[in-house]
C-alpha positions as CSV (number, residue, x, y, z in Angstrom):
1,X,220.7,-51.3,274.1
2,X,222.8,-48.7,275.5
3,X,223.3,-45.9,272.1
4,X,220.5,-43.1,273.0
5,X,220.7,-41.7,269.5
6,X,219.4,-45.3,268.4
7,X,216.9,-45.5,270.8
8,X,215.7,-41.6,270.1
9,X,215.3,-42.0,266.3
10,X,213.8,-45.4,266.9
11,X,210.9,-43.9,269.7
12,X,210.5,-41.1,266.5
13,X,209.3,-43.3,264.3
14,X,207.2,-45.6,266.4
15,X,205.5,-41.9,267.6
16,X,205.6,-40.9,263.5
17,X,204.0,-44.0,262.5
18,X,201.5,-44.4,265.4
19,X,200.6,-41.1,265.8
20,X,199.8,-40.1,261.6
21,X,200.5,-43.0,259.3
22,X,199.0,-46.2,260.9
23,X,195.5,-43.7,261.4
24,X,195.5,-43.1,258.1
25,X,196.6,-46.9,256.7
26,X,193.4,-48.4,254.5
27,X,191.5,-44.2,255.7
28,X,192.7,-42.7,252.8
29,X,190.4,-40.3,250.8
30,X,190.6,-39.5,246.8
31,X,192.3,-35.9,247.7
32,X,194.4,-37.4,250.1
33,X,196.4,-39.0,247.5
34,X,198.3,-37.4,244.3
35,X,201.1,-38.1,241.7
36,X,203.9,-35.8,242.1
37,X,205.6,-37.7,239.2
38,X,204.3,-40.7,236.2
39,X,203.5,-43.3,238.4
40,X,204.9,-42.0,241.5
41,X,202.1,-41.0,244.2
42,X,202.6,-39.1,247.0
43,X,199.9,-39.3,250.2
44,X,199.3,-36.8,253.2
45,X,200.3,-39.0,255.4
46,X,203.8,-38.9,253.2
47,X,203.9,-35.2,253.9
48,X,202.8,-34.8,257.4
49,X,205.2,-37.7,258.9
50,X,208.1,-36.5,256.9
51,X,207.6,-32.3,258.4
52,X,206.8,-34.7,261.7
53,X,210.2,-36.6,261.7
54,X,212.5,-33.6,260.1
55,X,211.7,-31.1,263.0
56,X,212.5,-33.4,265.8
57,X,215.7,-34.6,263.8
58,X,216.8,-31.6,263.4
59,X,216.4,-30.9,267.5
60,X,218.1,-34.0,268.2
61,X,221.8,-32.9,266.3
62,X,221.1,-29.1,265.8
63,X,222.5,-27.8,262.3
64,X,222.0,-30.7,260.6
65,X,220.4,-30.8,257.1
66,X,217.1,-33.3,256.5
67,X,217.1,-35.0,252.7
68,X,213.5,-36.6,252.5
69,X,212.2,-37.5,250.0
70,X,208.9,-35.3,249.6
71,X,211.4,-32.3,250.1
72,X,213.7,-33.3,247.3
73,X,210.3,-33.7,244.7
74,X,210.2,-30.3,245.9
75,X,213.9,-29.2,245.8
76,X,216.2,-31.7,243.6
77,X,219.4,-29.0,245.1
78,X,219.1,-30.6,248.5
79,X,220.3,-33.7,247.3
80,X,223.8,-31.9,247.3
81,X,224.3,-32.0,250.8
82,X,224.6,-35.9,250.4
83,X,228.7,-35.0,249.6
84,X,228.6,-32.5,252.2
85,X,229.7,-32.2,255.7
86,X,228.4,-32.3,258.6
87,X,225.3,-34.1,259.8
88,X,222.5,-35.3,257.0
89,X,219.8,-37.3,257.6
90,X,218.0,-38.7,254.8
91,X,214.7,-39.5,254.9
92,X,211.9,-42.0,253.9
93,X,208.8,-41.4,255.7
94,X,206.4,-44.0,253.6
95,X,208.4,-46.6,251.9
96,X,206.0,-48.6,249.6
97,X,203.9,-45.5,249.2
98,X,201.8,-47.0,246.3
99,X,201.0,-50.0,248.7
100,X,200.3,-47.3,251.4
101,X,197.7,-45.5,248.9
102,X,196.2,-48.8,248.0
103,X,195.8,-49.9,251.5
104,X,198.4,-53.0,250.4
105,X,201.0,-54.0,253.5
106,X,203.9,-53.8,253.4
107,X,205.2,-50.2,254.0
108,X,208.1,-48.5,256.1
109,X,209.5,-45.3,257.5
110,X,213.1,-45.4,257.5
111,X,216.0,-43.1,258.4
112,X,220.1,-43.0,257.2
113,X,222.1,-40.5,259.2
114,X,225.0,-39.2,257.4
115,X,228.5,-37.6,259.0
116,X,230.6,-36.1,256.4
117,X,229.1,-37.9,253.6
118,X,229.3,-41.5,255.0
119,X,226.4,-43.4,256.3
120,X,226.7,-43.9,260.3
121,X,223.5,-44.9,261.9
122,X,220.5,-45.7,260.0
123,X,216.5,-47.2,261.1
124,X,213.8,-49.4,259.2
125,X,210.7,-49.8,261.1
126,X,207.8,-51.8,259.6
127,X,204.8,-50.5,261.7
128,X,202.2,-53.0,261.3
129,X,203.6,-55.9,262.2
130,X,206.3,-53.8,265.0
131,X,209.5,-54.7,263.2
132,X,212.3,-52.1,264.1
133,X,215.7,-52.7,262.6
134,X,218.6,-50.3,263.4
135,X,222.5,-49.8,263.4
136,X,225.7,-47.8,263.9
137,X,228.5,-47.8,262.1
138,X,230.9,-50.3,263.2
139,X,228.7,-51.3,265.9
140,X,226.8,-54.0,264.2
141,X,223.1,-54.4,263.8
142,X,219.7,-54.9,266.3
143,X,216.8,-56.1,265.5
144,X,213.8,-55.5,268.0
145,X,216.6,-54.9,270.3
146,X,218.8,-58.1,269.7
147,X,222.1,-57.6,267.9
148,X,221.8,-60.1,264.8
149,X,224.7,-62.8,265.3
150,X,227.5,-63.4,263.2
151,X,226.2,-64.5,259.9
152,X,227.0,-68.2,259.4
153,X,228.0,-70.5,256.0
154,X,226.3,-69.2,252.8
155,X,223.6,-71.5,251.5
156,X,224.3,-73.5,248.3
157,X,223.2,-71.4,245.2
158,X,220.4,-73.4,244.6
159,X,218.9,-72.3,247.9
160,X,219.3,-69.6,247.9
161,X,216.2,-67.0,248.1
162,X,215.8,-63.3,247.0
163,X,214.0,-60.7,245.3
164,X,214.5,-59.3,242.0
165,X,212.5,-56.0,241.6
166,X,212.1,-56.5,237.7
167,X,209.8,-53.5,237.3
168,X,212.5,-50.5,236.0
169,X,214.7,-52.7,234.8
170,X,215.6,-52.4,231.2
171,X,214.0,-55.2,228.9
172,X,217.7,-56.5,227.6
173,X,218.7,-56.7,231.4
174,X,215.1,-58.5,232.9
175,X,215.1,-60.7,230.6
176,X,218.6,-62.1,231.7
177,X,218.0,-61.6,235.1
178,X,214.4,-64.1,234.3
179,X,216.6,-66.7,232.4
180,X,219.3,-66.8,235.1
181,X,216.2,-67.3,238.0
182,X,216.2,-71.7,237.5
183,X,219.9,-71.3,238.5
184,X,219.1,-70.4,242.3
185,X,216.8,-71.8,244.8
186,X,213.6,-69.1,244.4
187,X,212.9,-65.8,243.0
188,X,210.6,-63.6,244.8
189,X,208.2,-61.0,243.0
190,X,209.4,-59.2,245.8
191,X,207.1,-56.6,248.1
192,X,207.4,-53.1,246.4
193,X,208.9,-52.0,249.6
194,X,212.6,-51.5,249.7
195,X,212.3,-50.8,253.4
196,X,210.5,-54.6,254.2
197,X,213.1,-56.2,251.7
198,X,216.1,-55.3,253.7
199,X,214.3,-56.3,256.9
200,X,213.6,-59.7,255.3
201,X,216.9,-60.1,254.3
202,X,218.0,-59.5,257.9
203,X,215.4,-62.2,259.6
204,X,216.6,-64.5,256.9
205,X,213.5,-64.7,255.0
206,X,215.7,-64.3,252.1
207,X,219.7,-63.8,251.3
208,X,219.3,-61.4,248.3
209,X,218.0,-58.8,246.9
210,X,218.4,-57.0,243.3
211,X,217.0,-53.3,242.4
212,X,217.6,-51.3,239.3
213,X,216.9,-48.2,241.1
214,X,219.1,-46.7,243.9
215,X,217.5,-43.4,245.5
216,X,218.9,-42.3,248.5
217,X,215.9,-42.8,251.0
218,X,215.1,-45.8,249.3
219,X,218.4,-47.7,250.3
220,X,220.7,-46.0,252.7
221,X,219.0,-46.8,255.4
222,X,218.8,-50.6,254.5
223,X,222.6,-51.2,253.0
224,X,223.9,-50.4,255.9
225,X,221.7,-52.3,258.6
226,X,223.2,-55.4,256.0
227,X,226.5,-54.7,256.0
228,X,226.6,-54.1,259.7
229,X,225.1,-57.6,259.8
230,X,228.0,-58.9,257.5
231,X,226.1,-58.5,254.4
232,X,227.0,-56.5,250.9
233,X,225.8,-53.7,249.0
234,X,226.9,-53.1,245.7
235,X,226.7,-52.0,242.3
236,X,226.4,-54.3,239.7
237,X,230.3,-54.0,238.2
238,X,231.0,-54.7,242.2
239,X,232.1,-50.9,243.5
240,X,230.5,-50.5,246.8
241,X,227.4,-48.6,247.0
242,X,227.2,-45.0,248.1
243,X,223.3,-43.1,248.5
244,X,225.3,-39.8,246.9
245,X,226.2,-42.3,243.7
246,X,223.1,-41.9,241.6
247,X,224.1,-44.9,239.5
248,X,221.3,-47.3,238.7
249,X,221.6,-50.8,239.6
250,X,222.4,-52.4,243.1
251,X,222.8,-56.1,244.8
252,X,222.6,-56.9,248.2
253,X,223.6,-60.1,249.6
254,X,223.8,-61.5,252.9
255,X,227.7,-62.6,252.3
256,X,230.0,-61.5,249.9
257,X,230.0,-65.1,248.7
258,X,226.6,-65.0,248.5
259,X,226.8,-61.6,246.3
260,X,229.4,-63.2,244.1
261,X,226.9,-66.3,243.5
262,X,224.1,-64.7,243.1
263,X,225.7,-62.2,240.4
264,X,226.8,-65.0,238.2
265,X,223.8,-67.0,238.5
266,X,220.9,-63.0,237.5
267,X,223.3,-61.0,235.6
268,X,226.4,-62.7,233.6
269,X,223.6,-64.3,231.2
């Protein structure tokens, strides 16, 4: 792969993960681990690999602004700078953080870089089994440095496989989403890790995936390794997703037919 700023961001994170999250993986003491929010914990090893990863990204494209998402718990304002100019990079630096804490697999670190407000290069690495996905805009898609082919014909709907993260979603809208499950091949319970979702859906492990909730670090990263891959991301009434758009509810899909199918089959009831 020839794109240095890839292959920078991408040696970051094996060096974030190696060097102060994997240590600490199933090492975790009582203090080590806090809520910052109901139900929302927050680890050292959260803290330390996002101030890790911000500094060097911010050396790597001087004046650009870092939006992680331990600085936002901190700061809401910084989540401005997602309409701004310039360069942004948003940042995830434990995705599954509650599987983290409970010394569960799967978790992620994950990076979105943002120029002028849209997303142009993004990274999900999953560091325990060495999975490294990452993209530029209009450049398509590499996963552990192959670019992902062409996607081919979409699978009939009742093969089709995904994940719908019923957790947040309201009771009206899980229900429906529950009854619609017999009309496609197999609903996951899904792995509490947006990061190693969008990864799966890019090894073809599944062709879908369905979240109610849609923040930043969570998903810009991932929506746009799929769409460089030929997949969708969108918002349930079908306008494309945006990480500034603060809307809940998102599908991803491996086609647009697929998106289309899969729609009818969880949401019109």
């Amino acid at each position: 792969m020839a794109d240095r700023l890839l292959e920078e961001v991408g040696a970051l994170l094996r060096e974030a993960a190696s060097d102060v999250v994997v240590p600490m993986f199933r090492r975790l003491d009582e203090a080590d681990v806090s809520e910052k929010a109901p139900g929302e914990v927050v680890t050292v090893a959260d803290r330390r690999a996002e101030e890790l990863i911000s500094a060097r990204l911010r050396r790597l494209r001087p004046g650009s602004v870092v939006v992680g998402e331990e600085a936002v718990a901190g700061d809401p304002d910084l989540l401005r700078h997602l309409r701004g100019t310039g360069d942004v990079w948003v940042v995830d630096p434990v995705d599954g953080t509650a599987n983290f804490a409970a010394g569960r697999r799967p978790f992620a670190l994950m990076v979105a870089l943002l120029t002028d407000g849209e997303p142009v290069a993004s990274w999900v690495y999953d560091p325990l089994d060495g999975t490294m996905a990452m993209c530029r805009a209009g450049a398509g898609t590499w996963l552990d440095g192959t670019r992902l082919p062409t996607i081919g014909p979409a699978p009939q709907v009742g093969a089709l496989r995904g994940t719908a993260a019923t957790r947040f979603l309201p009771s009206d809208l899980r229900r429906t989403v529950l009854a619609g499950a017999g009309r496609i091949g197999e609903l996951l319970p899904g792995h509490h890790c947006a990061g190693r979702e969008y990864l799966d859906m890019l090894t073809g492990a599944q062709q879908f995936v369905l979240f109610w909730r849609t923040l930043p670090w969570d998903h810009a990263p991932g929506t746009l390794l799929v769409r460089e891959a030929g997949g969708v991301a969108r918002r349930f009434d079908g306008t494309e997703y945006h990480p500034a758009d603060d809307r809940h509810g998102l599908l991803v899909a491996s086609s647009p037919e697929i998106w289309d199918e899969v729609r009818a089959a969880l949401l019109d009831g």
